[in-house]
C-alpha positions in Angstrom: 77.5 73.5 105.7 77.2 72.2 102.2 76.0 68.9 102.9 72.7 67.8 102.1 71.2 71.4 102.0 67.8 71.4 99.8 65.7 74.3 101.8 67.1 77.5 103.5 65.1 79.8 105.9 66.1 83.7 106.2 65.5 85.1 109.7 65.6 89.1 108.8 65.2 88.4 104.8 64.4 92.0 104.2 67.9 93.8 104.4 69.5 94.2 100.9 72.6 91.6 100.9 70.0 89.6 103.2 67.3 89.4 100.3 69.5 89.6 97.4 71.7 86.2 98.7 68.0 84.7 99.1 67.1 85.8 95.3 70.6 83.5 94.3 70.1 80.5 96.4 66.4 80.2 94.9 67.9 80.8 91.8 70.0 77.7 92.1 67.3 75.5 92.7 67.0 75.7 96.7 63.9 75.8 99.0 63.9 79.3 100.1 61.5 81.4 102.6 62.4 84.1 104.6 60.8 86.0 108.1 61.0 89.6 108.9 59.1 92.8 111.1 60.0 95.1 108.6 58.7 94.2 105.2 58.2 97.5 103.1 59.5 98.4 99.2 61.7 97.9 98.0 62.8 94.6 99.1 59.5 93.5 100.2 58.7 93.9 96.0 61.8 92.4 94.9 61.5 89.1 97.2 57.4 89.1 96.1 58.3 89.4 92.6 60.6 86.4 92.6 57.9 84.8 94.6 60.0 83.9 97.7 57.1 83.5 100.9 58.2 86.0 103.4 56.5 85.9 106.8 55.8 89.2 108.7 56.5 88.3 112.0 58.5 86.6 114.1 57.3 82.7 114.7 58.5 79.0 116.0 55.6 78.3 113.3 57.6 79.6 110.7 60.3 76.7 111.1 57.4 73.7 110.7 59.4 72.6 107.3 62.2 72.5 109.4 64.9 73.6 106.8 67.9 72.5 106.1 69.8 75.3 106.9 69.0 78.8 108.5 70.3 82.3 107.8 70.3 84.7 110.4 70.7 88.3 110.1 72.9 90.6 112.0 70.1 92.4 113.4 68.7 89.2 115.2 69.4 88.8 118.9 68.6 86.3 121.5 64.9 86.3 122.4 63.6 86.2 118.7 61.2 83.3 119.2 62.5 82.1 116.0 66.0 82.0 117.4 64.6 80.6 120.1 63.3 77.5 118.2 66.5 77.2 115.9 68.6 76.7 119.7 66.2 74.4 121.3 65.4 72.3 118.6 69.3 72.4 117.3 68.5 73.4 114.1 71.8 74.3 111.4 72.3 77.7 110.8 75.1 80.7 110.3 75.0 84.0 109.4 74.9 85.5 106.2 79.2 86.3 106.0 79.4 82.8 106.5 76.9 81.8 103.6 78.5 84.6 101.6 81.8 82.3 102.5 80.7 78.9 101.6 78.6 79.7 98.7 79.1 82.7 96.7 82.9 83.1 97.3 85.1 80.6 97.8 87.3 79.6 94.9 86.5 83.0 93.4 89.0 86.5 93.1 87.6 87.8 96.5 88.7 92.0 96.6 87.6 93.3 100.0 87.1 97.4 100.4 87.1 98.3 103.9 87.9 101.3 106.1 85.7 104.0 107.9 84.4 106.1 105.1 84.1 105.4 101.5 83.6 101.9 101.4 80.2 101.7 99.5 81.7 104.7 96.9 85.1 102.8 96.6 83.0 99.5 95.8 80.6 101.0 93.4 83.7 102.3 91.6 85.6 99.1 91.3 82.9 97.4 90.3 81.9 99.6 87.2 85.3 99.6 86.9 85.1 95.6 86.2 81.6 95.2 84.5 82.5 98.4 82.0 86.1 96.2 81.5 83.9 92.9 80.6 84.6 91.1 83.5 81.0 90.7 84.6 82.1 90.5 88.4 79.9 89.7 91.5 79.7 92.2 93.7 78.2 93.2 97.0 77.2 96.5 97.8 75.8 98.6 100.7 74.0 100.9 98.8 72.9 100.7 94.9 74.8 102.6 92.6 72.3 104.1 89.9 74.9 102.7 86.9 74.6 99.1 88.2 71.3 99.2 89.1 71.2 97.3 92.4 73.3 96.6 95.3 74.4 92.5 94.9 75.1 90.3 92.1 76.3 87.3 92.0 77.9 85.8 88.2 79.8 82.8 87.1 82.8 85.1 86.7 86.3 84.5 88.7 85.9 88.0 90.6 83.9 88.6 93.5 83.9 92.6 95.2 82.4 93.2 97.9 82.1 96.0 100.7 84.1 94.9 104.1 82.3 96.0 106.8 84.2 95.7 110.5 80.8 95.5 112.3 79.7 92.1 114.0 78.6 89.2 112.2 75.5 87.9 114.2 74.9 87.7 117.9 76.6 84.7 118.2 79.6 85.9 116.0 81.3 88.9 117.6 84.2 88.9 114.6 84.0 91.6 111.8 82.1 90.6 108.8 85.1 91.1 106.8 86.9 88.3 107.7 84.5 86.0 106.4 85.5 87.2 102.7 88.2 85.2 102.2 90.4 88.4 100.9 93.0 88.1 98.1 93.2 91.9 97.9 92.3 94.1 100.9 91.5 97.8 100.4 91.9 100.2 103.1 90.6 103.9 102.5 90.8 104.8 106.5 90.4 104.0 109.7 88.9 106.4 112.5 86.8 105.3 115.8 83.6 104.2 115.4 80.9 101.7 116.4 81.5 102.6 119.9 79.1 100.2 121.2 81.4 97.2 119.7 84.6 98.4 120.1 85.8 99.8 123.1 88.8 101.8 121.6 91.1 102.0 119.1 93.0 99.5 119.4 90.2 96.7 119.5 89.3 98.3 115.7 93.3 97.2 114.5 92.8 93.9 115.9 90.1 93.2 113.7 92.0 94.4 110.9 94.9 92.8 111.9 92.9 89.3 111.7 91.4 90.5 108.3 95.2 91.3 107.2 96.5 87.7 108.4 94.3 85.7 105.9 95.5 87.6 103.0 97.7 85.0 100.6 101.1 85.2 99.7 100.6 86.0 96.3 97.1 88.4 97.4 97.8 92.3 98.2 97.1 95.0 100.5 96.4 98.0 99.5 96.2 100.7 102.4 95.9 104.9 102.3 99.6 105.7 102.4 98.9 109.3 103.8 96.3 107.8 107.2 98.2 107.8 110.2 95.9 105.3 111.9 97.1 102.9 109.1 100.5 102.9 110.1 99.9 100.2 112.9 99.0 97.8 110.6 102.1 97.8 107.6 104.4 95.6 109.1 103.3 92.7 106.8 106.0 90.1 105.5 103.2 87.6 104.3 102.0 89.6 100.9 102.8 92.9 99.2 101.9 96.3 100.4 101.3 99.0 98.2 100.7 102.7 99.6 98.1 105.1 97.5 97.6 108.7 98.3 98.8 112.2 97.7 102.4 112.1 99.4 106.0 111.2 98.3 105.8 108.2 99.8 103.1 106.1 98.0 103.5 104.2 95.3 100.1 105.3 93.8 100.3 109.1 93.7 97.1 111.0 92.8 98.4 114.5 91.7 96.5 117.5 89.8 97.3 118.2 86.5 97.0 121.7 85.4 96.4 122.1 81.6 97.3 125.1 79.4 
């Protein structure tokens, strides 16, 4: 994917990971323009001020430089005539947890925080936790915390934390983002039904945890809710440590209320 990339093209620029990634990659010297319906503040003014051309509609036209390489956003389905053109004309591209992959985190500390709830609070947290500790992490963030002042970041530092969401990487990717993220420590907060209209049941969710899970190294760690139930299908790991957090006996990481006189 690497090879001979001078110019990238964003289909769907406008989401924050989406338009931040873009931001870095122009950053570095590359060719970058983007495409997207829904081009309003704030990241229509962040992409402008960094002078990045976004076009406001869909368009085979918007591939005439044909670029090297082309990002495509989760949101993007068959029929986009942009997508369209990319297939036809057999165009490179991959979706954003694979650029994510290739470019921003290989070779780096990559800590994963996934689960139902909590993820974007959890990865907020961890991250202040490592920029107020001097560690000037990336990070990757579906929200933007108010101390860090916006969602993504990407630094010459060893660690890289970023939010795991199980959703779908692109229409022609059915896998969880997360297990593009090349995880040497997985967080698990939770794990409840949801996304109904990608995962049939219960048991399809733990098989994409279970894949996220299996790429952890030997000398990475998971780190799972010791008190969630749901979780319980997934601890019988012999590749890497497991450690347990939560309120009962059992965890290793017990959170217990102090009472002071």
């Amino acid at each position: 994917m690497l090879l001979n990339v001078l110019s990238v093209h964003f289909v769907g620029i406008c989401g924050t990971a989406m338009a931040s990634a873009a931001a870095a990659m122009q950053d570095w010297g590359y060719a970058v323009t983007g495409s997207d319906q829904n081009v309003y503040p704030p990241m229509s003014t962040f992409l402008a001020d960094r002078k990045i051309r976004v076009y406001t509609e869909y368009s085979e036209k918007n591939l005439a430089a044909h670029p090297d390489l082309v990002v495509i956003g989760n949101a993007i389905s068959r029929g986009n005539p942009e997508i369209e053109a990319i297939l036809d004309k057999k165009l490179r591209y991959c979706s954003l947890p694979e650029l994510l992959k290739e470019f921003f985190i290989r070779g780096k500390r990559s800590l994963v925080v996934t689960g139902t709830h909590g993820k974007t609070t959890t990865t907020s947290l961890l991250a202040w936790v490592f920029e107020h500790n001097g560690l000037n992490p990336s990070f990757l963030i579906g929200g933007i915390p108010g101390n860090l002042g916006q969602g993504a970041r990407f630094t010459d530092s060893e660690w890289f934390i970023i939010e795991g969401d199980e959703y779908d990487t692109a229409f022609f990717d059915k896998r969880s983002k997360f297990v593009h993220y090349l995880p040497e420590v997985v967080l698990i907060n939770n794990l409840e039904f949801d996304h109904a209209d990608m995962f049939p049941d219960m048991e399809a969710i733990l098989v994409m945890f279970r894949r996220l899970i299996s790429i952890i190294p030997r000398n990475g760690l998971l780190l799972v809710n010791g008190d969630e139930r749901n979780l319980a299908p997934l601890l019988g790991v012999k590749h890497c440590p497991v450690k347990r957090f939560g309120l009962g006996e059992n965890n290793e990481y017990r959170a217990r209320i102090q009472q002071l006189l």
